[in-house]
C-alpha positions, 0 to 999 in steps of 0.5 A, spaced: 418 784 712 414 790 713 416 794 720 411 798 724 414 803 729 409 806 735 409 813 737 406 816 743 405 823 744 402 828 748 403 836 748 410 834 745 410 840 739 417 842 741 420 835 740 416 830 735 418 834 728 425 831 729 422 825 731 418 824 725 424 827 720 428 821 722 422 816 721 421 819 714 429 819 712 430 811 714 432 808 707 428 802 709 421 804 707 417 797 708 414 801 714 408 802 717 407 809 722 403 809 728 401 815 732 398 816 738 396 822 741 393 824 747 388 828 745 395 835 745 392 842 745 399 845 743 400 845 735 402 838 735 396 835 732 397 839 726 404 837 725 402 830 725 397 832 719 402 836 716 406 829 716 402 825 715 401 826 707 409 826 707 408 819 709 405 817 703 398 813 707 404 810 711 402 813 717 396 811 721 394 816 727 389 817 732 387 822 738 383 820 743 384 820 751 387 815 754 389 812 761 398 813 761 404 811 756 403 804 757 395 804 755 397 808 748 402 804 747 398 798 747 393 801 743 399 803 737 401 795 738 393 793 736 393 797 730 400 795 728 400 792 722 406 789 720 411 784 722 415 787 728 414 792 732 418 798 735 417 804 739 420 811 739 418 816 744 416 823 741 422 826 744 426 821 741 431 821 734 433 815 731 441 814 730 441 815 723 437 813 717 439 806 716 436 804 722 431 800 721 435 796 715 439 795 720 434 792 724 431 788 718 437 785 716 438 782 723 431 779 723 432 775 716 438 772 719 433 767 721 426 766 722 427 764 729 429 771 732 423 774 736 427 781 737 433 784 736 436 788 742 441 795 740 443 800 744 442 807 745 445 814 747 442 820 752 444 826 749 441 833 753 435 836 750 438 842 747 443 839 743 442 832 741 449 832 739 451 831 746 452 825 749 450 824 756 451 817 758 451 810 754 447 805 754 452 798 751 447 793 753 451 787 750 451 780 750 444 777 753 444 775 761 439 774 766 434 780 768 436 778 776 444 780 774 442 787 773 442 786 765 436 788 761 435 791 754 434 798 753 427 799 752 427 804 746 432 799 742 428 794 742 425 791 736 420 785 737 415 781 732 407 783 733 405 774 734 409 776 741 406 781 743 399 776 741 402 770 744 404 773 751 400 780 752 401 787 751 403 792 757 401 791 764 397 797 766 398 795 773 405 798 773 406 806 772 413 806 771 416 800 769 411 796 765 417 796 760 421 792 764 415 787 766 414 786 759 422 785 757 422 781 763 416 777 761 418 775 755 425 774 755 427 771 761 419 768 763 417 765 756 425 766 753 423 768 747 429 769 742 433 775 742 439 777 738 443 783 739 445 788 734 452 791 737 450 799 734 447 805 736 440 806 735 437 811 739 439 818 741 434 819 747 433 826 750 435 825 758 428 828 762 424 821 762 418 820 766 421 815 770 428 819 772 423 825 774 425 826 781 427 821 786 420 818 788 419 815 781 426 812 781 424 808 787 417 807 786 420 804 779 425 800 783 418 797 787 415 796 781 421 792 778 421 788 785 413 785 784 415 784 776 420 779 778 415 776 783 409 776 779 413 773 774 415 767 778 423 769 778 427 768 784 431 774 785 436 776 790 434 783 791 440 785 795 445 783 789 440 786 784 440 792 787 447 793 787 448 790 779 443 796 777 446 801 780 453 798 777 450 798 770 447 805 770 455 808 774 458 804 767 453 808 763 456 814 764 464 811 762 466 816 757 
């Protein structure tokens, strides 16, 4: 079962060579490495040549301008090769080195799992060892109910993204959650969840920038559910987003 994981970058020198570390040092190496950069003028091209032969021909990468973090994550997921798939950010670091096994085994447990589901941490950008909230996703409900999985933890196989589509250019801020959205409550894909930490995400995110991309994001959630034909009450949800996110800050 080979994994394929996706890493978008651009301008990202300060950050991508822990992110590859925690690639590299994974004890599972049935894996395919895809990197996308957008064309970085900072040195971080240079790190991708320099561990690029440290990957042994599993990395694969290009450079090249493209239209946002959702067209070169769509561009990653075409050139994937393998039989799932998973996206790292390049500020990003897995938990330890035996995520991706991890991650095999819950796929193995059955040939009708589509995607496996775990949590992460926010740490601070300058200590990663900081914890700053956690996400605990747990077990499986509907999106209306405030719930959906972190998008970073979230392993999917490649005949899904064949089958329904890849990200939606047309969302900025929260093609992630359209797509989560249309794939496990829309098409109902099987899901399982993995109750471990996978992730360790440096706060500062696109979407959490400022407050007017935080309510630009909320638009955008809005028509999600409304181009996938899923009712909502949007009040409620409102209010179960924000409780879910308050819980993330539970020590």
């Amino acid at each position: 079962m080979k994994i394929s994981i996706i890493t978008v970058c651009y301008n990202s020198v300060s950050t991508i060579r822990d992110t590859f570390e925690s690639v590299l040092n994974q004890t599972y190496s049935d894996i395919e490495y895809v990197v996308v950069d957008g064309i970085s003028n900072d040195g971080t091209i240079s790190i991708i040549k320099e561990y690029e032969q440290k990957f042994n021909g599993r990395m694969k990468w290009i450079s090249e301008p493209d239209n946002g973090l959702y067209d070169a994550m769509n561009k990653g997921i075409k050139i994937t090769t393998g039989d799932i798939v998973g996206i790292l950010n390049s500020d990003d670091i897995f938990f330890d080195y035996t995520v991706l096994e991890k991650i095999r085994i819950a796929f193995s447990n059955s040939e009708d799992i589509c995607a496996v589901y775990a949590d992460l941490y926010y740490v601070y950008t300058d200590n990663m060892n900081i914890i700053a909230r956690k996400w605990i996703t747990g077990k499986q409900k509907l999106f209306k109910t405030g719930w959906h999985p972190a998008h970073p933890a979230l392993y999917i196989k490649k005949e899904i993204y064949d089958k329904y589509g890849l990200f939606n250019l047309n969302y900025k801020l929260a093609s992630d959650f359209e797509i989560m959205l249309r794939f496990i409550d829309k098409y109902k894909v099987n899901i399982v969840y993995l109750p471990e930490v996978i992730i360790k995400m440096r706060l500062g995110g696109k979407t959490n920038k400022n407050i007017k991309n935080i309510f630009l994001q909320n638009i955008e959630i809005i028509r999600a559910f409304k181009e996938n034909n899923i009712d909502v009450d949007l009040y409620l949800y409102t209010i179960r987003r924000f409780v879910s996110k308050i819980k993330q800050y539970k020590k």
